[in-house]
C-alpha positions as CSV (number, residue, x, y, z in Angstrom):
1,X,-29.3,110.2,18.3
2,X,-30.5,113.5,19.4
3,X,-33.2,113.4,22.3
4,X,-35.0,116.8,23.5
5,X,-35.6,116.8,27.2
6,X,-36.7,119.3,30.1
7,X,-34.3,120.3,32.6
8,X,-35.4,117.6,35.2
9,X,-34.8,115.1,32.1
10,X,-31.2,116.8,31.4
11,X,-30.2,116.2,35.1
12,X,-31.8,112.1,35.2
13,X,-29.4,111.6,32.1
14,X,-26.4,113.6,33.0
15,X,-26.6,111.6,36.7
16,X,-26.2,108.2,34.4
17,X,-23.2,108.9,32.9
18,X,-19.9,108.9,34.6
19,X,-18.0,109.9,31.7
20,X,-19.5,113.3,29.5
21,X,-18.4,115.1,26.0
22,X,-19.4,118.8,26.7
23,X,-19.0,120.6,23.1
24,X,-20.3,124.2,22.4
25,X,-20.6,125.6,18.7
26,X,-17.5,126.2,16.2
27,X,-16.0,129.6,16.4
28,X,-17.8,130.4,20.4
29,X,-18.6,133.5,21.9
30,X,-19.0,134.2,25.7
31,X,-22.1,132.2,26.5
32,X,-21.1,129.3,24.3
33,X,-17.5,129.0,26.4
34,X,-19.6,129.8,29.7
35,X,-22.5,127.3,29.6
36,X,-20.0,124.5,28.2
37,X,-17.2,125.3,30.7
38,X,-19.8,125.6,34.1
39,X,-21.5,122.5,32.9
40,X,-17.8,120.6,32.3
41,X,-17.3,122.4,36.0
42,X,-20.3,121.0,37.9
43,X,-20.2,117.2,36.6
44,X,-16.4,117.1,37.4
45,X,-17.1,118.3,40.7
46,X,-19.5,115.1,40.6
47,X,-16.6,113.0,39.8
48,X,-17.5,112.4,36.4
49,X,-14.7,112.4,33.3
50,X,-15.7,115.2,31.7
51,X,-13.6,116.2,27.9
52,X,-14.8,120.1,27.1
53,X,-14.2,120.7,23.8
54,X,-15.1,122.9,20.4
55,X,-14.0,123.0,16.8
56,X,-11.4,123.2,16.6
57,X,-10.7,124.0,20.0
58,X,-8.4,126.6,20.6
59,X,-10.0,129.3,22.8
60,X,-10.0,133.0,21.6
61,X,-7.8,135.4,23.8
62,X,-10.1,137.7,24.8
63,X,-12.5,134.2,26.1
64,X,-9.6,132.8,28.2
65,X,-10.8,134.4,31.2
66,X,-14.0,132.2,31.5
67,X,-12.9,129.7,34.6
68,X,-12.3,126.2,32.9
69,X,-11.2,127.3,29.4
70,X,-7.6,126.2,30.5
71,X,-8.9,122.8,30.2
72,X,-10.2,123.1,26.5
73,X,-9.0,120.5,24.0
74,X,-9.0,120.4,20.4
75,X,-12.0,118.2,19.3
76,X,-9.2,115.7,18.1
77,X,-7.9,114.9,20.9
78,X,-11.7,114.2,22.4
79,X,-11.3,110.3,22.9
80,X,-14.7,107.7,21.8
81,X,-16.2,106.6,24.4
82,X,-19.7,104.8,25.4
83,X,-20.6,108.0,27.6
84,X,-23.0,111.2,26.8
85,X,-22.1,113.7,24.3
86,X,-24.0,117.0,25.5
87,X,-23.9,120.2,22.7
88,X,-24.5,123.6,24.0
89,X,-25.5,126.6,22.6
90,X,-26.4,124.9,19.2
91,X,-29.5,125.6,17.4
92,X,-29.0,122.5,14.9
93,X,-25.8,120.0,14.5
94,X,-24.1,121.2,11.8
95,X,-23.3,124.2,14.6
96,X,-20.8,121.7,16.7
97,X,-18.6,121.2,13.7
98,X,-16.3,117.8,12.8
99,X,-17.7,115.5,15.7
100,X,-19.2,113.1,13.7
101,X,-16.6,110.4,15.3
102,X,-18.0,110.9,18.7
């Protein structure tokens, strides 16, 4: 299901979820990494269980020094679960890649 909210709307459904999916689109750039890494930041620092994640999931070189990229896994190692999955950066959903599963 995709649901469009505000940014009051984003915040009421992040706070509901204690565990969160952060994805960004396949083959990122800078602001893809950032906005998916600083979101995967802020809800772990609300002690949510947070999996950050791309396809495929291995961070370009020159991205790795965007804080929280060390903690990138490959979308296959994303576990299901009954929490949020939040894309970033994505214009439409065939821009995340494989996540069908999730």
């Amino acid at each position: 299901m995709i649901t469009l909210v505000d940014a009051a709307g984003a915040a009421s459904v992040l706070a509901r979820h204690r565990e969160v999916t952060v994805l960004c689109h396949v083959r990122p750039d800078a602001d893809a990494l950032g906005s998916s890494a600083g979101l995967a930041r802020a809800l772990r620092a609300d002690g949510v269980v947070v999996h950050h994640s791309f396809d495929p999931g291995a961070v370009p070189d020159p991205l790795r020094v965007i804080p929280g990229t060390d903690r990138v896994v490959s979308i296959d190692e994303v576990p299901e679960h009954d929490g949020l999955v939040v894309a970033l950066d994505c214009a439409s959903p065939d821009r995340v890649g494989d996540w069908d599963r999730l």
